[in-house]
C-alpha positions in Angstrom: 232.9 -7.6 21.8 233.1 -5.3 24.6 232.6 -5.9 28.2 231.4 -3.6 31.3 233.6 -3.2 34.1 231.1 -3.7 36.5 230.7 -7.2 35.1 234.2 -8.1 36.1 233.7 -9.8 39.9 235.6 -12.0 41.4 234.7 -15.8 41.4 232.9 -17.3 43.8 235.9 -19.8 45.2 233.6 -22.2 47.1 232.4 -23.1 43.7 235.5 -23.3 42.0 236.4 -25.5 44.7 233.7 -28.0 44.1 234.9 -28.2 40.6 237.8 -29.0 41.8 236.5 -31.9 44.0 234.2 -33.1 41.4 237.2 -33.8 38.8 238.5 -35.7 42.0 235.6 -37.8 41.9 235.4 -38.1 38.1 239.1 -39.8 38.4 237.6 -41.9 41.0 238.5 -40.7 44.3 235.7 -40.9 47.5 235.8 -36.7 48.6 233.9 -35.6 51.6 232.2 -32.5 51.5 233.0 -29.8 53.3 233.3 -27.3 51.1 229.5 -26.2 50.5 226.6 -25.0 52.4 224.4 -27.1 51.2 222.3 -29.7 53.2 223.0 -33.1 52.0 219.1 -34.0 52.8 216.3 -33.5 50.4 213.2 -31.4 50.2 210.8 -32.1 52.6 208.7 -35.0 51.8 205.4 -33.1 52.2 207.0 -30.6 49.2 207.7 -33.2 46.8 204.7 -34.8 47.1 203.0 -31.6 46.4 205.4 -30.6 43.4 204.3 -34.2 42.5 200.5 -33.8 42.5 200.7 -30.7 40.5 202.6 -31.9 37.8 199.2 -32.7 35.2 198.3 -28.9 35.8 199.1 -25.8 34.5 202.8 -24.4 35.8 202.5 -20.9 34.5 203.4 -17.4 35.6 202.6 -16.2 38.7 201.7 -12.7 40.2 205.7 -11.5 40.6 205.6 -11.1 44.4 204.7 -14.6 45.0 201.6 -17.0 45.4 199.4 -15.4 47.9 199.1 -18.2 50.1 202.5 -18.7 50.1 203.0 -15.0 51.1 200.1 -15.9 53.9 202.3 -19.4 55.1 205.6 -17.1 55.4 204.1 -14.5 57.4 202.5 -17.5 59.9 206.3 -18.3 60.2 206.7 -15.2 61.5 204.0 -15.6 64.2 205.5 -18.8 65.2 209.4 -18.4 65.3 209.4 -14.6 66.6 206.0 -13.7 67.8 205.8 -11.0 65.0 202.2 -10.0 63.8 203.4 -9.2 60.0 200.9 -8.0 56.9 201.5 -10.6 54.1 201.3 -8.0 52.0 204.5 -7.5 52.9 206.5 -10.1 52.1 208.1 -10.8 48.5 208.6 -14.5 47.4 212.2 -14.1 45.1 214.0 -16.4 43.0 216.3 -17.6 46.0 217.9 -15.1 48.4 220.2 -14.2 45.7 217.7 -12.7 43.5 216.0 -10.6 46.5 219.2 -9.0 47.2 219.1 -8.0 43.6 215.6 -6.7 44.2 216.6 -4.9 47.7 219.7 -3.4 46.1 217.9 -2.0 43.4 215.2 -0.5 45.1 217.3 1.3 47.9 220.1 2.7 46.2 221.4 4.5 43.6 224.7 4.0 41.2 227.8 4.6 42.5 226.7 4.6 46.5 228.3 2.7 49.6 227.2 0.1 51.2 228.9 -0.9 54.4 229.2 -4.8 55.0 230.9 -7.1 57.7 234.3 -9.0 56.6 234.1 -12.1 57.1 230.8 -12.1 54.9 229.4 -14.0 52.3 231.2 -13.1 49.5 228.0 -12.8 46.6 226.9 -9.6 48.3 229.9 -7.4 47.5 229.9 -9.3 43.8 226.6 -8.5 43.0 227.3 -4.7 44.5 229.7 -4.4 41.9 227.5 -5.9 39.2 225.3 -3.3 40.3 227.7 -0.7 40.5 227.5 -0.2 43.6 230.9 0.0 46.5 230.5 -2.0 49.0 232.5 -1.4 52.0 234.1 -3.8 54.5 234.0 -3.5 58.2 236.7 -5.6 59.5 235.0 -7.2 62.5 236.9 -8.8 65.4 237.3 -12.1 66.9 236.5 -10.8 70.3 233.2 -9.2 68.5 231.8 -12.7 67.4 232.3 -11.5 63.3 230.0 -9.2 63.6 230.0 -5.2 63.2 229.4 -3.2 66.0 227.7 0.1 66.1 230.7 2.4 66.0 231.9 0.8 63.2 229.2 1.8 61.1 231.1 4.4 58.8 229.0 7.9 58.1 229.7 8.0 54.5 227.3 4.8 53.7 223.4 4.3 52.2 223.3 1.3 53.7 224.4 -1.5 56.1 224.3 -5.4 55.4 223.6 -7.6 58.8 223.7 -11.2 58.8 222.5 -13.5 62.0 223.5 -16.1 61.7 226.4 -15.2 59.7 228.4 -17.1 56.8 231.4 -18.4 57.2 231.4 -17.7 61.6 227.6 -19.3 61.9 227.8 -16.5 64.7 224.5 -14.5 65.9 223.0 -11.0 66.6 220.6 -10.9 70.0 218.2 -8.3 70.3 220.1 -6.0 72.1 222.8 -5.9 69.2 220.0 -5.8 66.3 218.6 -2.6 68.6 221.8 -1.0 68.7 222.5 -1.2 65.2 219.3 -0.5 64.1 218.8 2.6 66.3 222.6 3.7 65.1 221.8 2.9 61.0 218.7 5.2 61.9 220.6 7.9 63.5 223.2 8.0 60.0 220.1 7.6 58.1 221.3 4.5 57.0 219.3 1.3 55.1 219.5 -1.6 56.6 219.5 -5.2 55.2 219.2 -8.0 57.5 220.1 -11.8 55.7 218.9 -14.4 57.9 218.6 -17.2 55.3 220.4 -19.6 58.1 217.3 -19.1 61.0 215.7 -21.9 62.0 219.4 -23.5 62.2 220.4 -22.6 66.1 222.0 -24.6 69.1 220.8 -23.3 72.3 219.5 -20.0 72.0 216.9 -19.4 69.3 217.4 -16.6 66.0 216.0 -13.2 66.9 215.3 -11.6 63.5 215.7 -7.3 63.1 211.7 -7.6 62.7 211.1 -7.9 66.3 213.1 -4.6 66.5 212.1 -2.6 63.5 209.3 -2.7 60.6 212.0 0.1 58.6 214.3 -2.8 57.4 214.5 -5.3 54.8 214.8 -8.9 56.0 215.7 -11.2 53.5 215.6 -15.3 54.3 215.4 -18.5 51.5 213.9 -21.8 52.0 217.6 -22.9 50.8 219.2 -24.0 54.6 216.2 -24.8 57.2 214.4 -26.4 54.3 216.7 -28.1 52.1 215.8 -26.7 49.2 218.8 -25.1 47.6 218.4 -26.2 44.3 215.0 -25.2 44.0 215.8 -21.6 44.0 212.8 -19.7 46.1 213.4 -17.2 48.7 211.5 -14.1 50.3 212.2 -11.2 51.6 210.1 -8.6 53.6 210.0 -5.4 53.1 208.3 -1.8 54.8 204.7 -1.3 53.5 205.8 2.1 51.8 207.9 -0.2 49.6 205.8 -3.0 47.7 204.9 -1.3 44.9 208.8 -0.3 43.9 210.0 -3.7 44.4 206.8 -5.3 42.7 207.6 -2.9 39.4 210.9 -4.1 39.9 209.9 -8.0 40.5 207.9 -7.6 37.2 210.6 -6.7 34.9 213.3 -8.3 36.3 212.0 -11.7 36.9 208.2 -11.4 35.7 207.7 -14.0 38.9 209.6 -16.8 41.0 209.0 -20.5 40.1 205.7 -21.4 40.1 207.0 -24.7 40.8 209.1 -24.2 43.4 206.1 -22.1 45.4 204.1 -24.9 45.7 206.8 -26.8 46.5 207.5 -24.0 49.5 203.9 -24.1 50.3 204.2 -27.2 51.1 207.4 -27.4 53.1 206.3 -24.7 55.5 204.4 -28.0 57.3 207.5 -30.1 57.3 208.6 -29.4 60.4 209.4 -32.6 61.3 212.2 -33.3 58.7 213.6 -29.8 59.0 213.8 -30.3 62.9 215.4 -34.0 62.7 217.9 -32.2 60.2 218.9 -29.6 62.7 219.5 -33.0 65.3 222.2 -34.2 62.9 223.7 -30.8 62.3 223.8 -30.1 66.4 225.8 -33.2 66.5 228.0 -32.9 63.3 228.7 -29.6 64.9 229.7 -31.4 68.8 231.9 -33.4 66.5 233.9 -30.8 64.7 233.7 -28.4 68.0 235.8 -31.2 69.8 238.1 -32.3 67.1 239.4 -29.4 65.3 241.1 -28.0 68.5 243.0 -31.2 69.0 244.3 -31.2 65.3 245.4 -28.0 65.1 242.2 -25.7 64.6 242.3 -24.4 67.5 241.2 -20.8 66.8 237.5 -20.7 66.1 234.3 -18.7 66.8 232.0 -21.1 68.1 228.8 -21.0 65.8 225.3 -20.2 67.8 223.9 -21.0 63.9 224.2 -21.9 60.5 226.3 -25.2 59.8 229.6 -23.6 59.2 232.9 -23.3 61.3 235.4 -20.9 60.3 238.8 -21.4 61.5 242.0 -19.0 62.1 244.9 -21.3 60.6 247.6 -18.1 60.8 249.5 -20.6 62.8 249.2 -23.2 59.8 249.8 -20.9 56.5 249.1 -17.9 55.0 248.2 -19.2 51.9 244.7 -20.6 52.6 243.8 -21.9 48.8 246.9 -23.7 48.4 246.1 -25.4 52.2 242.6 -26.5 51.0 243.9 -27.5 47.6 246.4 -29.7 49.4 244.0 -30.9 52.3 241.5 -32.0 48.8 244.3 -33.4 47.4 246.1 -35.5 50.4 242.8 -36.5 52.5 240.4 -36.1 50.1 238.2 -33.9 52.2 236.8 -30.6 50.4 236.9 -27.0 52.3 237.0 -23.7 51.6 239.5 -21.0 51.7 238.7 -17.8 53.7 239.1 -15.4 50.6 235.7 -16.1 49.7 234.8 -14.1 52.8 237.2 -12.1 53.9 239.4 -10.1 51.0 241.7 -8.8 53.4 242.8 -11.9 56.0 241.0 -15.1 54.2 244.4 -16.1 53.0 244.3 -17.2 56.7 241.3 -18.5 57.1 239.5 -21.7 56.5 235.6 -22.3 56.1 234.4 -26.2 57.1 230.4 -26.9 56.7 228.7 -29.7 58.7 226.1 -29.8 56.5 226.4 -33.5 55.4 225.7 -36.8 57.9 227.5 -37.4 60.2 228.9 -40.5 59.0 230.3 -38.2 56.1 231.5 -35.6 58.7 233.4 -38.7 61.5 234.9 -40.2 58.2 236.2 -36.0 57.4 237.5 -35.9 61.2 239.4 -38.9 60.3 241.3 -38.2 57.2 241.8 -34.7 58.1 243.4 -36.3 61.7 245.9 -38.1 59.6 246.3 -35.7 57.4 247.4 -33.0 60.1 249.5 -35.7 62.0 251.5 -36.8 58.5 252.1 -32.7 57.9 
């Protein structure tokens, strides 16, 4: 049977590298996980117990831009991490981030357009682009820039412009200043902007400033995935101008008739977990002191130091230029999991190197170790 060329992205390596370590495991070997940016914790206590109590009722469709008093809980978020006074109305619960880029991409452009994106990135945007046939279109950012795209580099041929704060693979950040500026220059090309902050709530020293505090004419899209531990259960939201609820609710409706019921109440629920999310964030401030002082000594010494996330992504030019053959090795030989930068970055990832801190930190000491004797026996 026939397939569309659209349908023809590339993989998503990080996964094909935890195949990779799971057939490790299956033959018996102990792999620590660094490949993934996943938290190792669970949902928050308070969501599980709520999953748990709704169980014996009804788990049915729900209106498709989310429970309203889920919508109402996000938008106190809001109020409490930024000081932004937003309209639930506004805000779209999605099946995971993932599926509210599908709804963002559909409703602000057409087949065939640009959409300019920062390299390194995460790599499912310019997939599902393609899916969508749409082109996205890399801005190499610099070192010396933090990862991240600067004004100028916006090209004038675009529809729109993907931000991420903090970013994945450099966990590096965008302050106000630099949300204004790229805002005010998106504006000026008449340019849609996107803003992914799925990572906030995950910052050492200074806290997330999301492109709401600067503008209501963008689309902020953020998951309950990092901050919440809640990968698996696949909910996200995204916000959205007023002017455009009604074309992503027709959307919402045909393409996923709702998120989870499940998973919202869960959500609901985990919004008052603060507790657990914020003892999370101690272990991933230390995992990250860890790594921050290790890698140099071992020869990953080229690094953007993260303000967020749980990721640190390492130049190894001065290592190899073959960066999936390195981690395939570094799996095989110590038995530690990372990925290779061509997930993020098409055009220099072959030099590159992701590692996540998103485990304990017993799991991330015993990955200092092994990859310490692995980079002294090289």
């Amino acid at each position: 049977m026939r397939q569309s060329k659209r349908g023809q992205v590339d993989p998503f390596i990080v996964m094909d590298v935890m195949e990779a370590a799971r057939r490790a495991e299956a033959a018996g070997h102990h792999v620590i996980h660094m490949e993934v940016g996943q938290p190792a914790t669970p949902a928050p206590a308070l969501a599980r117990a709520a999953l748990q109590a709704r169980l014996d009722q009804p788990l049915g469709y729900t209106v498709a831009l989310g429970l309203p008093e889920l919508r109402a809980g996000i938008a106190g978020l809001y109020r409490r991490w930024y000081g932004v006074d937003l309209d639930p109305a506004r805000v779209v619960v999605t099946p995971g981030s993932s599926g509210a880029f599908m709804l963002a991409f559909s409703a602000l452009f057409d087949a065939g357009e640009r959409v300019a994106l920062g390299e390194p990135g995460y790599p499912s945007y310019r997939q599902i682009m393609r899916a969508m046939s749409l082109e996205p279109v890399g801005i190499q950012t610099a070192p010396e820039n933090r990862y991240q795209p600067r004004p100028e580099e916006i090209p004038r041929d675009v529809a729109g412009l993907m931000l991420a704060s903090p970013g994945n693979p450099s966990g590096t950040m965008l302050g106000l200043e630099d949300y204004r500026r790229l805002l005010g220059r998106a504006a000026e090309l008449g340019v849609a902007v996107i803003s992914d902050e799925i990572y906030h709530g995950l910052s050492y020293g200074g806290r997330c400033h999301s492109a709401l505090e600067v503008s209501d004419d963008v689309y902020v899209i953020n998951s309950f995935s990092k901050y919440f531990s809640m990968t698996g259960w696949r909910v996200g939201w995204m916000v959205v101008p007023e002017d455009h609820i009604r074309t992503i609710e027709r959307i919402a409706q045909n393409m996923f008739i709702c998120p989870p019921h499940a998973s919202q109440v869960a959500a609901l629920a985990a919004l008052d977990g603060v507790d657990e999310c914020e003892a999370n964030l101690t272990t991933y401030a230390e995992n990250r002191r860890l790594l921050l002082e290790a890698l140099p000594k071992i020869g990953f010494d080229r690094i953007a130091p993260p303000d967020g996330a749980f990721y640190i992504y390492a130049d190894v030019s001065a290592l190899t230029d073959d960066s999936l053959a390195f981690a395939a090795e570094i799996l095989e030989r110590a038995g530690v999991a990372v990925t290779p930068g061509l997930d993020f970055d098409p055009k220099r990832g072959a030099r590159t190197l992701r590692f996540s801190y998103a485990r304990s930190t017993e799991d991330i000491a015993d990955g200092i170790a092994r990859l310490t004797r692995f980079m002294g026996a090289r």
